[in-house]
C-alpha positions as CSV (number, residue, x, y, z in Angstrom):
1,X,82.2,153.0,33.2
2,X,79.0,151.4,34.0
3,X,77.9,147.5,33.3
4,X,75.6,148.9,30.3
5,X,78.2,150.9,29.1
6,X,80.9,148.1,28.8
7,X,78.4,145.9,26.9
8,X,77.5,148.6,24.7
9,X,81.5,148.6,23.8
10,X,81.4,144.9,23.5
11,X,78.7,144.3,21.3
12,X,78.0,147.5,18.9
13,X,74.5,148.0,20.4
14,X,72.6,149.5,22.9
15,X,70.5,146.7,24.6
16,X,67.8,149.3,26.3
17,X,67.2,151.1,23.5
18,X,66.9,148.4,20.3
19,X,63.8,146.9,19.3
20,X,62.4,143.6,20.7
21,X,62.9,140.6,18.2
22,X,59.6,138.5,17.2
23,X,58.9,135.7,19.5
24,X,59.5,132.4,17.6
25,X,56.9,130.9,15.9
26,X,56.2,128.4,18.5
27,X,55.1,131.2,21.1
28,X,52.7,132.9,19.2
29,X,49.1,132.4,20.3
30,X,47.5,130.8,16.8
31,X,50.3,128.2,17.2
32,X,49.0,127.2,20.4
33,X,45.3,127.3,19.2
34,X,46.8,124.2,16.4
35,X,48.2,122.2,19.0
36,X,45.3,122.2,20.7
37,X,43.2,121.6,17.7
38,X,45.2,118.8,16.5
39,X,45.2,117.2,20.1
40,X,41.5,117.4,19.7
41,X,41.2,116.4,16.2
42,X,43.5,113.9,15.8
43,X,42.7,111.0,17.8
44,X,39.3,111.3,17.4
45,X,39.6,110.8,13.7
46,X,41.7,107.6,14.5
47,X,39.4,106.4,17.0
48,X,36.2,106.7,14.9
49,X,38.7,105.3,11.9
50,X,39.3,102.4,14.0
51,X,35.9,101.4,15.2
52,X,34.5,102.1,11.8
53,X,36.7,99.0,10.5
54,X,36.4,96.8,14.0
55,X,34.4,94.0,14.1
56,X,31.3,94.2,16.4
């Protein structure tokens, strides 16, 4: 009995031939592109928040 074989017994399902799952959310590429965003965004909007308010 090969490797594959055995782990077909063991677990109910063929690992070569089943379907990849989804990557998680935090892979996907527009998930990225809003991390980057709100790096961007974000402290600029508290940086012209605070020197809106400062005193010059």
């Amino acid at each position: 009995m090969k490797p594959s074989d055995s782990s077909v017994e063991i677990s109910g399902t063929d690992c070569q031939t089943d379907g990849v799952e989804a990557a998680p959310v935090s892979v996907d590429w527009w998930m990225g592109l809003l991390v980057l965003v709100a790096w961007s965004v974000v402290p600029l909007a508290v940086g012209f928040s605070r020197f809106g308010t400062a005193d010059l």
